[in-house]
C-alpha positions as CSV (number, residue, x, y, z in Angstrom):
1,X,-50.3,22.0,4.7
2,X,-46.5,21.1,5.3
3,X,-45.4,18.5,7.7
4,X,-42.0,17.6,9.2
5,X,-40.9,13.9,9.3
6,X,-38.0,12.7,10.4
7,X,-35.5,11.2,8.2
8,X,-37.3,13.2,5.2
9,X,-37.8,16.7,6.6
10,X,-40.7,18.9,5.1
11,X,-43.9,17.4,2.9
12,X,-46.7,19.1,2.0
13,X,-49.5,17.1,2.6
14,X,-51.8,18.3,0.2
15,X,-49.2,17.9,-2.7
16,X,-48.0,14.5,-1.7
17,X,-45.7,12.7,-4.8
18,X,-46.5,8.9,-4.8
19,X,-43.0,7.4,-3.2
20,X,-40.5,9.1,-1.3
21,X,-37.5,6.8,-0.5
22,X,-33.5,7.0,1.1
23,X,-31.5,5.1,3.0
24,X,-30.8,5.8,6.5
25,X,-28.1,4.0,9.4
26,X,-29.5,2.4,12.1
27,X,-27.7,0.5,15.0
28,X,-25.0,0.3,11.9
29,X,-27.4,-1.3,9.4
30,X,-28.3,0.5,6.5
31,X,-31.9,0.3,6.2
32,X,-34.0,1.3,2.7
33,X,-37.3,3.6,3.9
34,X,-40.1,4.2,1.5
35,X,-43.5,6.4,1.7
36,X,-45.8,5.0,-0.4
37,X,-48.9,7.2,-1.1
38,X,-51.9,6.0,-3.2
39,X,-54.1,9.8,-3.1
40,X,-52.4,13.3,-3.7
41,X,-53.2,14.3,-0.1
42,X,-53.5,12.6,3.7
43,X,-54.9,13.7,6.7
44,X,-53.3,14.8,9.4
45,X,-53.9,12.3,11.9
46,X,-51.9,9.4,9.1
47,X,-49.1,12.0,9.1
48,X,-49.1,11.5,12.7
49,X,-49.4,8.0,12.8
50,X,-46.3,8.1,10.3
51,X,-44.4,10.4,12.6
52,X,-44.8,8.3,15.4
53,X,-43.4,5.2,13.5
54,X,-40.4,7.2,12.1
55,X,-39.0,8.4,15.2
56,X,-39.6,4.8,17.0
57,X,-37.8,3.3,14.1
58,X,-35.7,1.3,16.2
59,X,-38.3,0.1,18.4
60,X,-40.3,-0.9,15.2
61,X,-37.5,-2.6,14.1
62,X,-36.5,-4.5,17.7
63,X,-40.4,-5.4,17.6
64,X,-40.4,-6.8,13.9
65,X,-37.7,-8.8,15.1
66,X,-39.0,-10.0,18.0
67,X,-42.2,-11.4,15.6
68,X,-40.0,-12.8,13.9
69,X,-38.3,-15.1,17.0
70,X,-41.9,-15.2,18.0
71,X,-43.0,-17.1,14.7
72,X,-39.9,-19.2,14.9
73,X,-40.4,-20.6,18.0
74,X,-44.5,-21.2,17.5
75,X,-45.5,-20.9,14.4
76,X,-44.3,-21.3,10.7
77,X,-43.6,-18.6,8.6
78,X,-40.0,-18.1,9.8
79,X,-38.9,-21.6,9.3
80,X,-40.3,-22.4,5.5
81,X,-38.0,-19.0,4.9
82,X,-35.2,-21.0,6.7
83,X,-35.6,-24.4,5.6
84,X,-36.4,-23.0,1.6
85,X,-32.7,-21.4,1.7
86,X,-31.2,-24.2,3.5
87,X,-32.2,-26.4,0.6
88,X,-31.7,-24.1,-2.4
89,X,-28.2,-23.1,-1.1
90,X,-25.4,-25.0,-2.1
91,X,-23.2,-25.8,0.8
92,X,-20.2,-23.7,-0.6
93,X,-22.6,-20.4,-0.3
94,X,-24.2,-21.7,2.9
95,X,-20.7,-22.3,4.4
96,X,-19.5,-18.4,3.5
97,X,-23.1,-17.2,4.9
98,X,-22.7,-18.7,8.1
99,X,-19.2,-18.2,8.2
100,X,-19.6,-15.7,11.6
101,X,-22.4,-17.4,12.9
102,X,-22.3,-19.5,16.4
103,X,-21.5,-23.5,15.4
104,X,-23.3,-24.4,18.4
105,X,-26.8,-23.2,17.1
106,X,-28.8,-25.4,15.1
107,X,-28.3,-24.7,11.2
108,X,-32.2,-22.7,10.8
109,X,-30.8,-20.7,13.7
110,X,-27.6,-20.1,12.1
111,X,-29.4,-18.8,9.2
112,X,-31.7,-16.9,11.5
113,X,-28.9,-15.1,13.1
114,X,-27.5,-14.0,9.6
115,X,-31.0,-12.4,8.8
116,X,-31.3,-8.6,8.8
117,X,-33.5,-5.8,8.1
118,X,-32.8,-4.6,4.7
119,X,-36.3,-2.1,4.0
120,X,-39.1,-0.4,6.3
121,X,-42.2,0.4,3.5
122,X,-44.6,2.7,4.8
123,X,-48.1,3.2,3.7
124,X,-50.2,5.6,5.5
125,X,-53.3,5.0,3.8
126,X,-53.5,1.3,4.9
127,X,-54.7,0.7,8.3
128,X,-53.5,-3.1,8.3
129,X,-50.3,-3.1,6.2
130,X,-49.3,0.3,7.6
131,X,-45.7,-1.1,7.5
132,X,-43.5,-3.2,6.1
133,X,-40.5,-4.7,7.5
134,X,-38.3,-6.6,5.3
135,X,-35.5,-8.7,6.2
136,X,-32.9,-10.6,4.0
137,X,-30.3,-13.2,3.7
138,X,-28.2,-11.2,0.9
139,X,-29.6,-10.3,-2.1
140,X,-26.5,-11.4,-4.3
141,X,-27.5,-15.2,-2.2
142,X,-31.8,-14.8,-2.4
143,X,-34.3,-12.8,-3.8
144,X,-36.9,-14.0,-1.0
145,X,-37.6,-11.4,1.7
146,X,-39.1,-12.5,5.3
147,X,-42.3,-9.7,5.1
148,X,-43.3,-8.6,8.7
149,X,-46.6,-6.4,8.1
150,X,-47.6,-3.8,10.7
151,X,-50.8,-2.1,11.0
152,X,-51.4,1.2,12.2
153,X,-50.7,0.6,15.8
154,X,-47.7,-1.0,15.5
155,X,-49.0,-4.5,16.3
156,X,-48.2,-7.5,13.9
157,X,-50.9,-8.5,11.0
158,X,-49.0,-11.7,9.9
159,X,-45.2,-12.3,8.8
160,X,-44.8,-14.0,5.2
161,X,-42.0,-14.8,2.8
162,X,-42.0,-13.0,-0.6
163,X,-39.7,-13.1,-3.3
């Protein structure tokens, strides 16, 4: 059976190759999406599940962010991503990173406000990590990612920084 999705058009779903990947422009950020397939075919109802993600893109992304604000204000997560960088970077790199940022936020926030999405990983066989949000500083500045996992109803499993 074959099965539209947006952003990668036609799959057959009984044929399935383990990753599909490209890049796609949203709200002017260039954003890395991935299928990640562990069995040669799905049912239909994942597909659908899938579908429903990749045409609310931007709302999974505005909600991924919002977790991520969330965590910063009340839990922990998003400030041992912060803090690490803010003491592995050396002030002439931190200096060009928050070149654009607002002076009058406190420096975690600065560094905050620099984050962006850089990948969305789907995996349709996994109920709790169904998706993946990654957001980064600059890969030429970090290799650590700030992971916000998604399960299959678009609600947040946990947010954790990976490298």
């Amino acid at each position: 059976m074959h099965s539209e999705l947006p952003y990668f058009g036609l799959i057959d779903t009984n044929e399935l190759e383990d990753r599909y990947s490209l890049q796609v422009k949203v709200k002017d950020q260039t954003v890395d999406l991935d299928i990640n397939f562990k069995q040669k075919s799905i049912e239909q109802s994942r597909i659908a599940c899938l579908n429903d993600f990749l045409k609310n893109i931007e709302a999974v992304i505005a909600d991924s962010w919002s977790a991520i604000k969330h965590d910063f204000t009340n839990g922990s997560e998003v400030r041992e991503f912060l803090n690490f960088h803010l003491e592995e970077l050396d002030d002439q790199t931190l200096t060009a990173l928050l070149s654009k940022a607002d002076k009058l936020l406190t420096m975690e926030e600065q560094l905050l406000s620099v984050t962006k999405i850089n990948r969305i990983g789907f995996y349709p066989d996994s109920k709790t990590s169904f998706a993946i949000v990654d957001f980064n500083l600059d890969f030429r500045i970090s290799q650590y990612v700030l992971v916000v996992i998604l399960n299959d109803n678009k609600t947040l499993n946990h947010i954790t920084m990976e490298s």
